[in-house]
TORLOMI-531734 format. One record per residue (C-alpha): x, y, z; residue in one letter; residue number from 1. Coordinates in pm, 1 decimal. Layout:
N
{site {X, Y, Z}, A, NUM};
...
END
This chain:
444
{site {5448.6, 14309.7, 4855.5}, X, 1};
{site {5606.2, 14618.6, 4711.7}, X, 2};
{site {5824.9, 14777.4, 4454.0}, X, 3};
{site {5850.6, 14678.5, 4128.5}, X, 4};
{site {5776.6, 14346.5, 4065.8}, X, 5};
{site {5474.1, 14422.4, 4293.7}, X, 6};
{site {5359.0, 14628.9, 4077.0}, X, 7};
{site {5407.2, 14462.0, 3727.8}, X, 8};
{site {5229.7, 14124.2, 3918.2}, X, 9};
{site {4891.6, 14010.8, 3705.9}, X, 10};
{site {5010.8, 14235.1, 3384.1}, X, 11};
{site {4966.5, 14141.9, 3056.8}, X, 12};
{site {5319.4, 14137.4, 2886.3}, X, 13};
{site {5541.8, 14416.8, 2854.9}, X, 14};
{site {5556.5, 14373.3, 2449.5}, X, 15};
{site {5178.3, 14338.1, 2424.4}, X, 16};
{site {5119.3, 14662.9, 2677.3}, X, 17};
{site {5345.1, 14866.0, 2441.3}, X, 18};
{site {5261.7, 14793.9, 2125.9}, X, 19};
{site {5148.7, 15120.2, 1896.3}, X, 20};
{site {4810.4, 15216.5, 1879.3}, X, 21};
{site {4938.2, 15408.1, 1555.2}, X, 22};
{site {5201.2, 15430.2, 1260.0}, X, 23};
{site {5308.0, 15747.5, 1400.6}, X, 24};
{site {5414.4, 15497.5, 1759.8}, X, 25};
{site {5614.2, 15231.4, 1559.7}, X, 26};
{site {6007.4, 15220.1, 1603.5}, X, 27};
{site {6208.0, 15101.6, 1272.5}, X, 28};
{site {6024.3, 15026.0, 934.8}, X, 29};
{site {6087.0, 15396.1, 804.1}, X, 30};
{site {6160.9, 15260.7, 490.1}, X, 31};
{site {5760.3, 15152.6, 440.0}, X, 32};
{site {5597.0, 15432.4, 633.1}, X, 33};
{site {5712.9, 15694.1, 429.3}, X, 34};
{site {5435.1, 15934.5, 311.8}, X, 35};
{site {5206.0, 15779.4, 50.7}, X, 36};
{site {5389.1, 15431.4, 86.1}, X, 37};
{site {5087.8, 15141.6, 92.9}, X, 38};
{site {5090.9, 15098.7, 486.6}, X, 39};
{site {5043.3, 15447.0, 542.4}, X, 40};
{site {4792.6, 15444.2, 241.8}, X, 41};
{site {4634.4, 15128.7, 394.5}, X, 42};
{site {4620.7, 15317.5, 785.0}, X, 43};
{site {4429.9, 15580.7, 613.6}, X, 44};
{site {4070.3, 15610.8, 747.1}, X, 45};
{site {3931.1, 15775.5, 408.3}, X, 46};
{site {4072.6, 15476.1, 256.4}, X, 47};
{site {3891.5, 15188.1, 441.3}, X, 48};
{site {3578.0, 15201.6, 247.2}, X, 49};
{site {3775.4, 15193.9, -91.5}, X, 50};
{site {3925.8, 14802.3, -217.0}, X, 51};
{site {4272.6, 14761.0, -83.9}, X, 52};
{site {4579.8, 14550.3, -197.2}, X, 53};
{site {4689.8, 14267.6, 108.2}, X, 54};
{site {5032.0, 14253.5, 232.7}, X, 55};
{site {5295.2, 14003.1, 322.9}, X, 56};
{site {5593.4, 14078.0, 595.3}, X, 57};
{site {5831.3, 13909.4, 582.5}, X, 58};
{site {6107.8, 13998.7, 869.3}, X, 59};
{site {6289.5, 13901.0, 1132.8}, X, 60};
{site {6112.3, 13823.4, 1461.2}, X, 61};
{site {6030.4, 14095.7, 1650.0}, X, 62};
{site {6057.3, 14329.6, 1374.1}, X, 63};
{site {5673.0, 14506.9, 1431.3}, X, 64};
{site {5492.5, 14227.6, 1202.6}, X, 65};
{site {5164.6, 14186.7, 1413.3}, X, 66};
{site {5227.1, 14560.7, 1529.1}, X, 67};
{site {5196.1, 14689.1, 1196.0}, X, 68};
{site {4885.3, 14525.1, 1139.7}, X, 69};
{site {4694.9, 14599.0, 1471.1}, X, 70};
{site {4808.2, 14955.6, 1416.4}, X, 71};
{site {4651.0, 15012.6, 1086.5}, X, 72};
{site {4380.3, 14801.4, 1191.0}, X, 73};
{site {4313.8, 15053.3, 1430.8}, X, 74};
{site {4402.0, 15353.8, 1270.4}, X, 75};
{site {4150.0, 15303.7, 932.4}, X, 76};
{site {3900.9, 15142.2, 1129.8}, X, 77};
{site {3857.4, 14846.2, 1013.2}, X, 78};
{site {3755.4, 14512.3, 1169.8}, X, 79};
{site {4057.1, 14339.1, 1291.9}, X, 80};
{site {4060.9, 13967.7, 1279.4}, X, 81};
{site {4369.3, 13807.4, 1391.4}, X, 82};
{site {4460.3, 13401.1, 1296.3}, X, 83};
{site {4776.8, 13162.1, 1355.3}, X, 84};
{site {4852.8, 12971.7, 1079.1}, X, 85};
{site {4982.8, 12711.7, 1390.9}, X, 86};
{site {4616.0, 12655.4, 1512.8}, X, 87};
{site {4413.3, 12776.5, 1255.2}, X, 88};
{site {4294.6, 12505.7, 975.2}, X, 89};
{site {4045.0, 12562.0, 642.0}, X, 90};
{site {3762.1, 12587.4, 786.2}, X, 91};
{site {3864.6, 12867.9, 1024.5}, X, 92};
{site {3985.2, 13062.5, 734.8}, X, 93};
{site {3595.4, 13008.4, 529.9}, X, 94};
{site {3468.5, 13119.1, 847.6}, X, 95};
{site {3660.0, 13436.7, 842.4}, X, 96};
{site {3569.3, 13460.8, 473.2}, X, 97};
{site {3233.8, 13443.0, 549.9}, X, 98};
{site {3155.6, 13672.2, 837.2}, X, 99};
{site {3387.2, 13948.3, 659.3}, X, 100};
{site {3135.7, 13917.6, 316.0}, X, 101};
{site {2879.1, 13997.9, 551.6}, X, 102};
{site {3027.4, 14221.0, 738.4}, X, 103};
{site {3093.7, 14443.5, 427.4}, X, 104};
{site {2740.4, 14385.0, 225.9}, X, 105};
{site {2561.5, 14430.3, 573.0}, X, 106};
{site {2724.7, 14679.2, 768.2}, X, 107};
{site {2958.6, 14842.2, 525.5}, X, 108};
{site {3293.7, 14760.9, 744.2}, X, 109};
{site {3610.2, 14636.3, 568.5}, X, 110};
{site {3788.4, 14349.2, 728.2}, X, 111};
{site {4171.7, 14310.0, 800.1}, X, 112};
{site {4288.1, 13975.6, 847.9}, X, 113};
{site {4612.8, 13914.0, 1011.7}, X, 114};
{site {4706.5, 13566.8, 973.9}, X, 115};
{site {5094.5, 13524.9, 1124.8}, X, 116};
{site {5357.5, 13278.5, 1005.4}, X, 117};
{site {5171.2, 13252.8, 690.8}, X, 118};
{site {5446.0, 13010.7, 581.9}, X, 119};
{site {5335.8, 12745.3, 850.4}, X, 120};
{site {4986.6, 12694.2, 616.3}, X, 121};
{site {4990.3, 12419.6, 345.2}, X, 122};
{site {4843.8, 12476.5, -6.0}, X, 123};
{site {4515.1, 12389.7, 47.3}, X, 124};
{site {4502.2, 12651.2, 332.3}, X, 125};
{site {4682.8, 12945.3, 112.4}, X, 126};
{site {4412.9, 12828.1, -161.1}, X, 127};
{site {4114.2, 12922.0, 120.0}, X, 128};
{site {4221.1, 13256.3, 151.6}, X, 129};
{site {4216.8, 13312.9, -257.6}, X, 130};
{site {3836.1, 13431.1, -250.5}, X, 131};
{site {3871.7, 13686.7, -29.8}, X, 132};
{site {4159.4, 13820.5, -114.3}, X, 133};
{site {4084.3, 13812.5, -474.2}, X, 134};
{site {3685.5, 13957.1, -448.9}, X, 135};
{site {3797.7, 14228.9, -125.1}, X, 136};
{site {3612.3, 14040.7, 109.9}, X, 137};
{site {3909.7, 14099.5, 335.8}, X, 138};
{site {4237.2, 14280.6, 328.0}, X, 139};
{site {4504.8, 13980.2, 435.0}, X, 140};
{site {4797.2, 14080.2, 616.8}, X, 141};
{site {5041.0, 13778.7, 604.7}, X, 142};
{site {5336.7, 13783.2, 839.2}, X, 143};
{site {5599.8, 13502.8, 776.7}, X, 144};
{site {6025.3, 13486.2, 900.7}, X, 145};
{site {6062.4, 13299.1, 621.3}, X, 146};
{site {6131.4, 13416.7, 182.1}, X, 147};
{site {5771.5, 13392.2, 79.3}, X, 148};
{site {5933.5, 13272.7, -281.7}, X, 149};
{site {5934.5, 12948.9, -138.7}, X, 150};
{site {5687.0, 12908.4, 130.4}, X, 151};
{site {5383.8, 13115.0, -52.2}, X, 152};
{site {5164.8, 13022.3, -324.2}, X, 153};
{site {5256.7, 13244.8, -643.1}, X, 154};
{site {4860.9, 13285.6, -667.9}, X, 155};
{site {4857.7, 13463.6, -316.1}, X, 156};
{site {5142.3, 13615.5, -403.6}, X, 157};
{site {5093.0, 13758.3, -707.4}, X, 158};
{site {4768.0, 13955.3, -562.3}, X, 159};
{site {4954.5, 14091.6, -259.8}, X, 160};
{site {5220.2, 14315.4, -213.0}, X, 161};
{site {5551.5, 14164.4, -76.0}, X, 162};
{site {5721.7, 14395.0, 183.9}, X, 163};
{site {6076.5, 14332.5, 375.1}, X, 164};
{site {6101.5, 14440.6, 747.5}, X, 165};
{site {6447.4, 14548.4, 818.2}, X, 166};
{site {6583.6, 14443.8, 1207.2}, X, 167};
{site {6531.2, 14734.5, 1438.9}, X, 168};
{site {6849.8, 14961.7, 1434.1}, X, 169};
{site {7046.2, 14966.1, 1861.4}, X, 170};
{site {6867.4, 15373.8, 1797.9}, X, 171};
{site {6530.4, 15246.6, 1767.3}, X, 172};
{site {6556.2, 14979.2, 2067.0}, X, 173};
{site {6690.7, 15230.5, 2276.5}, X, 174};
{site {6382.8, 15472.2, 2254.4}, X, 175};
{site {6163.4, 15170.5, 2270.8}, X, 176};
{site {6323.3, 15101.1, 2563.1}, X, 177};
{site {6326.7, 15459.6, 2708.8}, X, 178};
{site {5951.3, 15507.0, 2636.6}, X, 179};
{site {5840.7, 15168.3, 2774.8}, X, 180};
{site {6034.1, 15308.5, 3122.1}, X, 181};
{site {5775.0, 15576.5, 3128.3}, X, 182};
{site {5475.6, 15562.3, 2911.9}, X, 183};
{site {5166.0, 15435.8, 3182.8}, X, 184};
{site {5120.5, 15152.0, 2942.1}, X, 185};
{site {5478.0, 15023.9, 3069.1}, X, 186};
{site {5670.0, 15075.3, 3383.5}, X, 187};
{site {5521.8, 15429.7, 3448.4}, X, 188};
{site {5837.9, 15570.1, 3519.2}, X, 189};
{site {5805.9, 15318.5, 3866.1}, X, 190};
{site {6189.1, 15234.1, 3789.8}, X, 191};
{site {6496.0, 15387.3, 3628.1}, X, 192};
{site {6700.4, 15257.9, 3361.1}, X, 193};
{site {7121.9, 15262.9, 3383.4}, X, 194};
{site {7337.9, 15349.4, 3093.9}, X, 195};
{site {7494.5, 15056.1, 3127.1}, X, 196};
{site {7175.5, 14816.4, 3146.9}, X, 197};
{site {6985.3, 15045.8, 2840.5}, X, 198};
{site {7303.7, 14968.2, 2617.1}, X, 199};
{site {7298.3, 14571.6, 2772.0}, X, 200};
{site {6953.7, 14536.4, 2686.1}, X, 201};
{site {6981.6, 14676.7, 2333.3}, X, 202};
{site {7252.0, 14437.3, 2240.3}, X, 203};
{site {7138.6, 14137.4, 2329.5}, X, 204};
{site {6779.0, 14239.9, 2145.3}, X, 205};
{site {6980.1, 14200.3, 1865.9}, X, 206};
{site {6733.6, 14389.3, 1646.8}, X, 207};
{site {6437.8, 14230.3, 1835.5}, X, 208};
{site {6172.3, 14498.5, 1983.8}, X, 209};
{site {6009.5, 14205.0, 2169.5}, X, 210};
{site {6327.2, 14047.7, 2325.6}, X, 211};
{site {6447.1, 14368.5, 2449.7}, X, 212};
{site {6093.3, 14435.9, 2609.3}, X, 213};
{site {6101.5, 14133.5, 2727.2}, X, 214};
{site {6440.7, 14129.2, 2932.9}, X, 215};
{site {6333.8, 14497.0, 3034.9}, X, 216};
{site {6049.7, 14351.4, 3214.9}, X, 217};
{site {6207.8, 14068.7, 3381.8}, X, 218};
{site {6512.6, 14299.5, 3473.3}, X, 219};
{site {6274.9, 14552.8, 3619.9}, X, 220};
{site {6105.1, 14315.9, 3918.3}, X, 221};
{site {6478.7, 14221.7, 4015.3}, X, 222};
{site {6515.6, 14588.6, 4079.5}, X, 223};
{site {6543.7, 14682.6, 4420.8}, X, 224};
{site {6575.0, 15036.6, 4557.9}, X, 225};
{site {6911.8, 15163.1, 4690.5}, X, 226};
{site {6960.2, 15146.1, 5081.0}, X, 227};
{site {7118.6, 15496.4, 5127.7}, X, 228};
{site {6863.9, 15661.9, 4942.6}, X, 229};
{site {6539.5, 15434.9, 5031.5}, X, 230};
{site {6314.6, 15756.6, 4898.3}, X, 231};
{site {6472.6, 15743.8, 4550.8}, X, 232};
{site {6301.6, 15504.3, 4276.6}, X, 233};
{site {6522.6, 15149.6, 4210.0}, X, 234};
{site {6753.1, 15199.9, 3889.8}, X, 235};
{site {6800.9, 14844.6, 3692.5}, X, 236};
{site {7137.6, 14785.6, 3633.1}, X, 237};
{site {7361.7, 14566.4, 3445.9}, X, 238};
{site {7392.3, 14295.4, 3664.7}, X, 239};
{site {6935.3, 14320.3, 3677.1}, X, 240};
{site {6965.8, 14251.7, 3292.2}, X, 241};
{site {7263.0, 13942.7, 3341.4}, X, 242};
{site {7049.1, 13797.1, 3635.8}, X, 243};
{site {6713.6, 13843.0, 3417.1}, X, 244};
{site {6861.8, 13650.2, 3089.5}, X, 245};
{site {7036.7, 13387.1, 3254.2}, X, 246};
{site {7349.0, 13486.6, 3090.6}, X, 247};
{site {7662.6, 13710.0, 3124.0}, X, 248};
{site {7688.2, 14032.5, 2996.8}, X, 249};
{site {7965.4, 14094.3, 2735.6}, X, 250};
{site {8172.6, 14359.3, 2794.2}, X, 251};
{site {8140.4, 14463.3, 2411.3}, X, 252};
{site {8164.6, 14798.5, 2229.7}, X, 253};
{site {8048.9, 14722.2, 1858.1}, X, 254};
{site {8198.9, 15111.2, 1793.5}, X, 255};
{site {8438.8, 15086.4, 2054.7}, X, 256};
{site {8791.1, 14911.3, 2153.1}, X, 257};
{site {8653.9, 14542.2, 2228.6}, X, 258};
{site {8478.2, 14518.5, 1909.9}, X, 259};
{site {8814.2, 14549.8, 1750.9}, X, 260};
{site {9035.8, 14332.3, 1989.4}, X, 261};
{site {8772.6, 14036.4, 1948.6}, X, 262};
{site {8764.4, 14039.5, 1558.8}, X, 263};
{site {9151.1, 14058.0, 1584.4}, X, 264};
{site {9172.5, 13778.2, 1828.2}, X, 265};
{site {8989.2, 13567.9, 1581.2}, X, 266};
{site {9123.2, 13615.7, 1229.6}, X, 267};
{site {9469.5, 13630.5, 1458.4}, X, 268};
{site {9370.4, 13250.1, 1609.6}, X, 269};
{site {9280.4, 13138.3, 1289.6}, X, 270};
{site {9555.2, 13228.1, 1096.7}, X, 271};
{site {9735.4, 13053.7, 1422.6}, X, 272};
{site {9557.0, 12771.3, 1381.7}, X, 273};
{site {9403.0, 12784.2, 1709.5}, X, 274};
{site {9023.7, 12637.2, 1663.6}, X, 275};
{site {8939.6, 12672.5, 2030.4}, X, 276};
{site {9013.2, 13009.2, 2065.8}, X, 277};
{site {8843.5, 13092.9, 1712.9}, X, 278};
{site {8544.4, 12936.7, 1830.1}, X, 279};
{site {8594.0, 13126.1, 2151.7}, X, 280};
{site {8599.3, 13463.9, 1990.4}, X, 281};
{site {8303.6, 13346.9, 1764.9}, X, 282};
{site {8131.6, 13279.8, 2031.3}, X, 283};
{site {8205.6, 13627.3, 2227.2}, X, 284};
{site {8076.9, 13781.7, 1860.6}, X, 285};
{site {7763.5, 13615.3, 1864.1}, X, 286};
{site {7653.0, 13637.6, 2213.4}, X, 287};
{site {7723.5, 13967.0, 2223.5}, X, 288};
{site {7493.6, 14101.3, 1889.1}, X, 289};
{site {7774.7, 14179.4, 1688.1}, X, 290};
{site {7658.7, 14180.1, 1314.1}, X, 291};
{site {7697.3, 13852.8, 1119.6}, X, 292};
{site {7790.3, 13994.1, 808.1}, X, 293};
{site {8073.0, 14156.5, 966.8}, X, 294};
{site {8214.1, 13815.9, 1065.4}, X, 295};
{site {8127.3, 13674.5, 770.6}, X, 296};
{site {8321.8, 13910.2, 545.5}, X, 297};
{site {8597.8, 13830.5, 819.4}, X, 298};
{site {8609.6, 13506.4, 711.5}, X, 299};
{site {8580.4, 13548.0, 319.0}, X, 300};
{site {8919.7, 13811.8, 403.8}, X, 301};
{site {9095.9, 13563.2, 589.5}, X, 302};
{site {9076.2, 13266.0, 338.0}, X, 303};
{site {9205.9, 13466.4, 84.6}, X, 304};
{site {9445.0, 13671.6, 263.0}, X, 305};
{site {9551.0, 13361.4, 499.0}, X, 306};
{site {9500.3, 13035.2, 345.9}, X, 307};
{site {9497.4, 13134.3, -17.2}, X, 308};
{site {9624.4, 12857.1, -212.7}, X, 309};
{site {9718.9, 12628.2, 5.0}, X, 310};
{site {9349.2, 12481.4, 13.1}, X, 311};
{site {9200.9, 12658.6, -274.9}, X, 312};
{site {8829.4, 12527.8, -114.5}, X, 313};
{site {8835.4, 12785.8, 146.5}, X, 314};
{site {8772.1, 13073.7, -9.9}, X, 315};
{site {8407.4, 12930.7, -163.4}, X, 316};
{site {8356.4, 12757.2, 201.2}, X, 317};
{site {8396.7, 13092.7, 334.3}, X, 318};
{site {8141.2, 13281.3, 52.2}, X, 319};
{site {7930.7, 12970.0, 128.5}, X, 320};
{site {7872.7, 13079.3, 520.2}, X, 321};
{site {7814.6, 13449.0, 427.7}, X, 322};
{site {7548.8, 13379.9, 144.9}, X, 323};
{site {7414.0, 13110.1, 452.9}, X, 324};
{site {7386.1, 13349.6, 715.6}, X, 325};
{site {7261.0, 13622.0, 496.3}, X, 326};
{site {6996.1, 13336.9, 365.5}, X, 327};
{site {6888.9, 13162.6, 726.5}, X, 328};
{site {6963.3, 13487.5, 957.8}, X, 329};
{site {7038.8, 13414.2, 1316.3}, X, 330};
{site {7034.8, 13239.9, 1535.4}, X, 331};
{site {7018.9, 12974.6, 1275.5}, X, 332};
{site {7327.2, 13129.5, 1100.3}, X, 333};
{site {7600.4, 13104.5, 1397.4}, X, 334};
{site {7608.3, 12697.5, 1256.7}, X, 335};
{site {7774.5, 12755.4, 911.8}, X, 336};
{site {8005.8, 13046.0, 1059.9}, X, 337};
{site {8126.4, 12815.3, 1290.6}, X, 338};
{site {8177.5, 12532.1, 1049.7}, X, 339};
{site {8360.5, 12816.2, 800.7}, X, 340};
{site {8549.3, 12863.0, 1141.2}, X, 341};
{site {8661.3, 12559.8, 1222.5}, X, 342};
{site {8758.7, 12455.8, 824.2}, X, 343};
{site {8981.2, 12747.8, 791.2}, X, 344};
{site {9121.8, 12715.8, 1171.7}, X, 345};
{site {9244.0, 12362.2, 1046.5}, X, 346};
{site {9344.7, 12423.9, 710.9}, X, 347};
{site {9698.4, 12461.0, 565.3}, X, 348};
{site {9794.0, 12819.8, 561.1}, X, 349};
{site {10004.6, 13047.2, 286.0}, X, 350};
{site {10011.1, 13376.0, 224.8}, X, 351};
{site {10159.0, 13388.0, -73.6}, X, 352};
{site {9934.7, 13537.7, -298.7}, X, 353};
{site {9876.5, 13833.5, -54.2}, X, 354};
{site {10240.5, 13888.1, -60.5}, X, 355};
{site {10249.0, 13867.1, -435.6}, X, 356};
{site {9951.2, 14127.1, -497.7}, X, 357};
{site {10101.8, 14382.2, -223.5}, X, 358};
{site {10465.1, 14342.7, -407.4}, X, 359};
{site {10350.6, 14380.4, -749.7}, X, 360};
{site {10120.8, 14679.9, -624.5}, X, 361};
{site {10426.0, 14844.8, -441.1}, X, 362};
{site {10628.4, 14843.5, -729.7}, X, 363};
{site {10340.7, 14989.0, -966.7}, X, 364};
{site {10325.0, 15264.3, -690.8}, X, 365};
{site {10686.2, 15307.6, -642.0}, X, 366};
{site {10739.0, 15368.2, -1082.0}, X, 367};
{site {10838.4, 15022.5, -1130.6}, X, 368};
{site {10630.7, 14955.4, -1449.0}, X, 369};
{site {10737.0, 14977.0, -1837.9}, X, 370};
{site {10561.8, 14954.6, -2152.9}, X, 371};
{site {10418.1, 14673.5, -2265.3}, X, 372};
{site {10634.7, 14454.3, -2458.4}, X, 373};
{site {10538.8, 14482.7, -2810.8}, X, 374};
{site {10435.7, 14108.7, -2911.4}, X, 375};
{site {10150.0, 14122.9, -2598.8}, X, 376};
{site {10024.5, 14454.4, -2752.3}, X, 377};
{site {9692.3, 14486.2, -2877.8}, X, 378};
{site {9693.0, 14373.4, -3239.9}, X, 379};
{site {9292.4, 14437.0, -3366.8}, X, 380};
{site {9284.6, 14784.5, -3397.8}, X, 381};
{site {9356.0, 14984.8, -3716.7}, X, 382};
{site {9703.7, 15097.8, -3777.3}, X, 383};
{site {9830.5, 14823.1, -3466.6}, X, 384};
{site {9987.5, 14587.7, -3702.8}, X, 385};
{site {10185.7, 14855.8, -3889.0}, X, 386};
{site {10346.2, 14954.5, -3561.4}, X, 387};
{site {10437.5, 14587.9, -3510.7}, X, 388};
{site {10192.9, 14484.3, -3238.7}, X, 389};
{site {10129.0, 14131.7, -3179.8}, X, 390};
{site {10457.8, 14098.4, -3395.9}, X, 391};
{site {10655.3, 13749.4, -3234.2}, X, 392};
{site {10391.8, 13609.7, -3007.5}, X, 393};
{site {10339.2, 13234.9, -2958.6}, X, 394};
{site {9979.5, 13126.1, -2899.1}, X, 395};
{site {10022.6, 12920.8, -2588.1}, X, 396};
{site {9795.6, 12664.4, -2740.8}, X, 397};
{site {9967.1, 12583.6, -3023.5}, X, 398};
{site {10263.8, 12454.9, -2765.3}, X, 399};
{site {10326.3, 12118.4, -2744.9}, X, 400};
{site {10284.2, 12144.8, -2362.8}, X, 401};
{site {10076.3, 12453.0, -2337.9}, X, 402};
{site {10366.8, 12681.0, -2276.5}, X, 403};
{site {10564.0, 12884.0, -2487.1}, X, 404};
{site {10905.1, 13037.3, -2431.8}, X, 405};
{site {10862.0, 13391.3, -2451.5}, X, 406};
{site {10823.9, 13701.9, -2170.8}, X, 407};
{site {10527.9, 13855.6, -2032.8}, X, 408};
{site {10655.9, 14160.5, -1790.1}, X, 409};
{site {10846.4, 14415.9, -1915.8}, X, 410};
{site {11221.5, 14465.5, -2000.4}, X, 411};
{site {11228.4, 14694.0, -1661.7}, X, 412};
{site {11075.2, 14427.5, -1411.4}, X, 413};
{site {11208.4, 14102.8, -1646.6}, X, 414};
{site {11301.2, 13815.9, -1361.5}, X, 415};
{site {11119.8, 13952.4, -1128.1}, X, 416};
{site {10957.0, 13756.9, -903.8}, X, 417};
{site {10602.8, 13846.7, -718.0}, X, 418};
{site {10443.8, 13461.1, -616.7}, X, 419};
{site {10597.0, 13248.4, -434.3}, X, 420};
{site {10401.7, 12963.0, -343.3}, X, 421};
{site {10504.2, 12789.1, -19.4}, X, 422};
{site {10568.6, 12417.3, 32.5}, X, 423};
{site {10216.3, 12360.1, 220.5}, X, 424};
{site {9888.4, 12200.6, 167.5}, X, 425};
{site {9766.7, 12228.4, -199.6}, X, 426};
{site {10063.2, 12464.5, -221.6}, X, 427};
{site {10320.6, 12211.5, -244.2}, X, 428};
{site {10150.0, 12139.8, -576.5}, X, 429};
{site {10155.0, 12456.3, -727.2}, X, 430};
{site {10534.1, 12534.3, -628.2}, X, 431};
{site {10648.3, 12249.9, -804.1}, X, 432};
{site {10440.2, 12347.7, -1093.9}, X, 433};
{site {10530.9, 12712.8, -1094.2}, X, 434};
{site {10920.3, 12625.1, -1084.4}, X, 435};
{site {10885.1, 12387.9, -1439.7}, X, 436};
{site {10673.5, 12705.8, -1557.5}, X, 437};
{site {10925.9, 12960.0, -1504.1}, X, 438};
{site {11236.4, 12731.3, -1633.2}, X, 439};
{site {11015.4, 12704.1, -1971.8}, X, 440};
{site {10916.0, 13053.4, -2008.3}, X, 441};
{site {11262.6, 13184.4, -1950.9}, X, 442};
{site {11413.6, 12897.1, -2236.0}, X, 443};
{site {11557.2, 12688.9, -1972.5}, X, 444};
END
């Protein structure tokens, strides 16, 4: 057998074979590996035989969690002991205790234990690891996906410090990507990487070092060289990546022209009512990589700009999916976008108070504003009563029916009219309302 996926046969994973033998190797994270920051402090060989504070990551998967701690692991020189909160149970954890005590009072040799999804390990687990981490027997680096607020014990938390992995940037996949196509520890330059596949495989990573390492490999052995050129090395191309992932490739742009027809297409198809192609263009979004919080502010935009008051609930339904997605992250996340989808696809529409806030701020623009009028003015200060501020106003309150005769804009813009609420949904309501309001306030 030969080419690539002859030669990638019997390997140990792509993501394990690449993963940084130093801080100086990892992609992302520059917000924690600046100089003197406690990783770097922590990586520091001078620093192994001094105590050292543990760590919890908490990040997104594939965000450098167990990378991080291998690399400093192997940068200080300390003894690296890794455990999975899945498999891993008490007495594991004394075990580790123990052999890292004697480690250190024999041998002198600090201990880092790695011990992923942290959040997986009940109480009486987390309690096991308190000795250690408390007396220095080892140096605990806990990875979890999940807030550690709620799925840590505030004993192990208070003695550690809490650190927040950010998802790697498309920049930092890309030279993962690139150096994985050519370092001997990856593809050894055995195949060539297309524009159009590198910028494939970066968006559907999503932010995800491991996923895009993953598809790289598994496009690389469909490679195949070209048949003019039988001398030249294969190049993986788009359709490699689509065949590796089991799933189309998007034609998507998140800086370029489809990025901004698909976000169109769906505030334009809800506003139309259309759930099927909302959903539709949701789903392009999301396959695709585009940023959640972009569609979620989306949303928040159209229920105030679209629906406004004709269902005054989908404004907070909308705020509601963007605190969830920022909360649960994806995938997870795509579930309350599409319910905020489908609720404001269905919903009665009006935009009413959009119209009214443009009007109002045209006319401000356009010199179509006038003092005051007196009996609104500010009354408190010294000197305001004298001028006759406050002079003729009717507390509202002391009405009869909470609304008192008397005018609010000034003499320049008097009658004029900025809302008006249509006859639809919750709407309906207000319009009827609004039109006994104005009658009263203008003494009718």
């Amino acid at each position: 057998m030969t080419g690539p996926s002859a030669l990638f046969q019997g390997l140990t994973p792509l993501a394990v074979r690449m993963r940084p033998t130093s801080l100086d190797e990892v992609a992302g994270q520059s917000h924690l590996l600046r100089a003197g920051s406690p990783l770097v402090t922590l990586a520091n060989p001078e620093a192994a035989a001094r105590a050292a504070t543990s760590v919890i990551l908490w990040g997104p998967p594939g965000t450098g969690k167990t990378t991080l701690a291998q690399a400093i692991a192997r940068s200080s020189g300390r003894r690296f002991v890794e455990l999975s909160a899945v498999t891993a149970g008490v007495r594991d954890v004394r075990e580790v205790m123990q052999e890292a005590l004697t480690q250190r009072d024999l041998y002198g040799q600090s201990t880092i234990l790695f011990l992923d999804e942290i959040h997986r390990f009940t109480k009486a687990q987390q309690d096991a690891l308190l000795p250690g981490v408390e007396n220095g027997w080892v140096v605990l680096i806990a990875a979890t996906t999940e807030n550690p607020s709620f799925s840590v014990i505030s004993p192990l938390l208070s003695r550690s410090l809490l650190l927040t992995l950010k998802p790697l940037t498309d920049e930092d996949l890309g030279m993962l990507l690139d150096r994985a196509v050519t370092d001997a520890r990856g593809l050894s330059g055995a195949v060539a990487l297309g524009d159009e596949a590198r910028a494939a495989l970066v968006r559907l990573a999503s932010g995800d070092a491991r996923r895009a390492l993953t598809a790289l490999e598994a496009a690389a052995s469909l490679a195949t060289p070209d048949e003019d050129d039988a001398g030249r090395i294969p190049e993986i191309s788009a359709d490699n990546v689509a065949q590796a992932v089991d799933r189309a490739l998007l034609r998507y742009d998140r800086q370029g022209d489809e990025h901004y027809d698909v976000i169109s297409a769906f505030i334009k198809s809800i506003r139309g009512s259309d759930v099927d192609a909302a959903m539709h263009y949701l789903a392009r979004m999301i396959e695709a990589g585009e940023d959640p919080r972009f569609i979620a502010r989306r949303l928040i935009i159209s229920a105030a700009e679209d629906i406004g008051l004709a269902d005054p609930q989908a404004l907070p339904i909308a705020v509601a999916a963007a605190d969830a997605v920022q909360f649960i992250g994806m995938p997870e996340g795509r579930i309350p976008l599409a319910e905020a989808t489908a609720y404001l696809a269905t919903t009665a529409k009006s935009n009413a108070a959009y119209l009214a806030i443009d009007a109002a701020i045209s006319d401000v623009r356009s010199g179509g504003f006038g003092r005051v009028p007196i009996h609104l003015r500010d009354a408190h200060y010294p000197g305001a009563k004298r001028l006759g501020h406050g002079k003729g106003y009717v507390y509202p309150h002391d009405a009869e029916i909470g609304i008192a005769p008397q005018q609010y804009l000034p003499d320049e813009l008097r009658g004029r009219r900025y809302y008006e609420p249509k006859a639809l949904g919750a709407e309906r309501d207000v319009q009827a309302r609004l039109e006994k309001i104005r009658r009263i306030l203008d003494g009718g």
